[in-house]
C-alpha positions in Angstrom: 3.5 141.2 46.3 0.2 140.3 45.2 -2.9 140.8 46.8 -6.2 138.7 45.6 -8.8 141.6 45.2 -12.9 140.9 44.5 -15.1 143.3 42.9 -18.6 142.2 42.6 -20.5 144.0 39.8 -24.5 144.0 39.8 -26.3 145.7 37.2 -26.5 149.1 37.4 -23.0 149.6 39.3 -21.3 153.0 38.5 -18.7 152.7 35.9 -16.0 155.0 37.4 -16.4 153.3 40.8 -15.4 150.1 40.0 -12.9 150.9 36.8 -10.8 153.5 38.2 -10.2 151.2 41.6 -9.5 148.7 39.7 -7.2 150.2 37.1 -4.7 151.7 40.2 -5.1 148.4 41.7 -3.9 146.4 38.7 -1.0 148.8 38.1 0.0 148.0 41.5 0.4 144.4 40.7 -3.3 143.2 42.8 -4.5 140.5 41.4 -8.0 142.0 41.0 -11.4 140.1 40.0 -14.4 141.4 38.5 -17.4 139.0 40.1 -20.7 138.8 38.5 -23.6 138.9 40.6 -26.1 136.0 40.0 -29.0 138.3 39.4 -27.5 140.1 36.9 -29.3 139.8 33.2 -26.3 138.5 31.6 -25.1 136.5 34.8 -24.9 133.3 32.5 -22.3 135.4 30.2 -20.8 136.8 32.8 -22.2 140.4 31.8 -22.6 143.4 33.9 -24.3 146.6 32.8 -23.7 149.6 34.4 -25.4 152.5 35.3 -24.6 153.9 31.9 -24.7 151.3 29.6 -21.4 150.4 29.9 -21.1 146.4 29.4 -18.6 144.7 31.2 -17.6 141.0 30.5 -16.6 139.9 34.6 -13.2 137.5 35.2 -15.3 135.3 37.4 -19.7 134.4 38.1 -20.2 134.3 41.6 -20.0 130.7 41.4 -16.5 130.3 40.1 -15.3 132.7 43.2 -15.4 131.0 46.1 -13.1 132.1 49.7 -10.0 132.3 48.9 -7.3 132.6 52.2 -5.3 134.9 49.7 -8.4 137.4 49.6 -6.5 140.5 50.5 -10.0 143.1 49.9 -13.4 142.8 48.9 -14.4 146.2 46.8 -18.3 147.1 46.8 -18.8 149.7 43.6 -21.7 151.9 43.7 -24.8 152.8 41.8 -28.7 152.8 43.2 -29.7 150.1 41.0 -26.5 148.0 41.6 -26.4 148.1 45.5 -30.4 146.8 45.2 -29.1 144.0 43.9 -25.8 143.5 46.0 -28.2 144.0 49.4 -29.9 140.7 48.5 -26.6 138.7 47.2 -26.1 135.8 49.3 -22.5 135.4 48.1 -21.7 139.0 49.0 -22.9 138.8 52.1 -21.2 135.9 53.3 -18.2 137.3 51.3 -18.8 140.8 53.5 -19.2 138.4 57.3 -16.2 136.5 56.2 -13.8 139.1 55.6 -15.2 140.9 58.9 -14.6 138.2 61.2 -11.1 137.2 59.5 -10.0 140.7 59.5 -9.8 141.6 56.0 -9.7 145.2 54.3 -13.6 145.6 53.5 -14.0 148.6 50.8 -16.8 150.9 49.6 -18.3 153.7 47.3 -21.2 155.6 47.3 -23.8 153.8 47.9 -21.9 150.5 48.5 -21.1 151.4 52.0 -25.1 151.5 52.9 -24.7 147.4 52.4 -22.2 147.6 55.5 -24.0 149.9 57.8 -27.6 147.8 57.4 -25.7 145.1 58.7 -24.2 147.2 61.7 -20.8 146.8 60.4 -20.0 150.5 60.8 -21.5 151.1 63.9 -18.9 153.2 65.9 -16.6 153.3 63.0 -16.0 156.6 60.6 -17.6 156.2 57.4 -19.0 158.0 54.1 -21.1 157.6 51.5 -22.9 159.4 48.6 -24.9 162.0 50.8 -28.3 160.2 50.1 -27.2 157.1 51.4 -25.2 158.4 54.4 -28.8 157.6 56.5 -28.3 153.5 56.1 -24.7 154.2 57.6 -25.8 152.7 61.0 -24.1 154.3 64.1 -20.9 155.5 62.1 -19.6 158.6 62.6 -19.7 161.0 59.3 -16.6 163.3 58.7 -16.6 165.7 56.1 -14.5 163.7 54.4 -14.3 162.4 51.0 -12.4 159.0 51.5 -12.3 157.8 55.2 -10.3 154.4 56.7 -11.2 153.6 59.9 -9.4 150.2 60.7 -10.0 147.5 58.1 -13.0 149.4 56.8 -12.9 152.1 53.7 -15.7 154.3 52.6 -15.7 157.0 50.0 -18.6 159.5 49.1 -18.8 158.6 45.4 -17.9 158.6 41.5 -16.1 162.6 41.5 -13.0 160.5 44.2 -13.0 157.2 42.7 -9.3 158.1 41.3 -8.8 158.9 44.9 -10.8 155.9 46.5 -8.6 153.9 44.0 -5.2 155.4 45.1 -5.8 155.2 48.8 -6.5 151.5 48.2 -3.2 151.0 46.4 -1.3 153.1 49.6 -3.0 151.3 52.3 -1.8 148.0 50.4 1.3 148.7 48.9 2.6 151.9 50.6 1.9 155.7 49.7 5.1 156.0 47.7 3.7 153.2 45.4 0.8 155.0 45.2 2.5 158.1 44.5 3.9 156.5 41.7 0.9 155.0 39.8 -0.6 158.2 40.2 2.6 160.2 38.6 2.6 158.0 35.6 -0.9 158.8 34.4 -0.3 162.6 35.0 0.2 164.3 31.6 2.5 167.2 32.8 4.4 168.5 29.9 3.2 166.1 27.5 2.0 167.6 24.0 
């Protein structure tokens, strides 16, 4: 089964964030999109740069990514620079109110989860972020976790567990077994 997945990308996200996610994801069979934010340098391209200079050419601009009723998840990378931008995104804030009040699985990494807690989405909820931006977590509660799912919502502390992040995505949508899997296949045991 399919799931219809968006990733926005601002400039300044964190490359292994948003890739490794997104690379379990796929392997799963999501159907996942890459959204360019319109504040982004290259947003008429389609062009986001990442917190290391890593350029990457998105599958849709924000305009061409309207609600779908499909949308399974909406994934919010990290990176300081990117989440300024995301805060102020129009589109992914009504993205983020939509999939709240339909009920949809809401994820988020490192400093992406701050975007949910300043608008009191996490309040009562268990949450994480990168340890500098656990303050905007409004009201959560903050396990010593490394990947936390409370309901709907998924938080994870940043890049050093996106592999993890990406793989508890994949089990919460297609099962742990299937997750299991992926992550089997890209293990090099015994290989020379």
């Amino acid at each position: 089964m399919s799931h219809l997945i968006y990733i926005p990308l601002a400039d300044g996200f964190e490359t292994a964030e948003a890739m490794f996610p997104l690379d379990l994801l796929r392997r799963a069979g999501a159907e996942v999109r890459t959204v360019c934010a319109a504040a982004n340098e290259g947003a008429a391209s389609k062009t986001a740069c990442s917190s290391h200079g890593v350029r990457i050419l998105c599958d849709l601009a924000e305009t061409e990514a309207p609600w779908r009723e499909e949308l399974a998840m909406l994934l919010i990378p990290g990176g300081g620079r990117g989440v300024e931008i995301l805060q102020r995104d129009e589109w992914l804030r009504g993205m983020i109110e939509r999939c709240d009040a339909e009920e949809r699985y809401i994820a988020a990494i490192c400093a992406g989860p701050s975007i949910l807690g300043r608008m009191g989405l996490l309040r009562g909820r268990r949450a994480t972020a990168y340890p500098t931006f656990r303050q905007y977590l409004d009201g959560a509660e903050i396990p010593g976790e490394r990947v936390v799912r409370d309901g709907r919502y998924v938080t994870a502390a940043g890049a050093g567990v996106s592999m993890r992040f990406g793989a508890a995505l994949v089990a919460l949508l297609y099962g742990k077994d299937e997750a299991a899997r992926i992550l089997g296949s890209m293990e090099c045991d015994g290989a020379e």
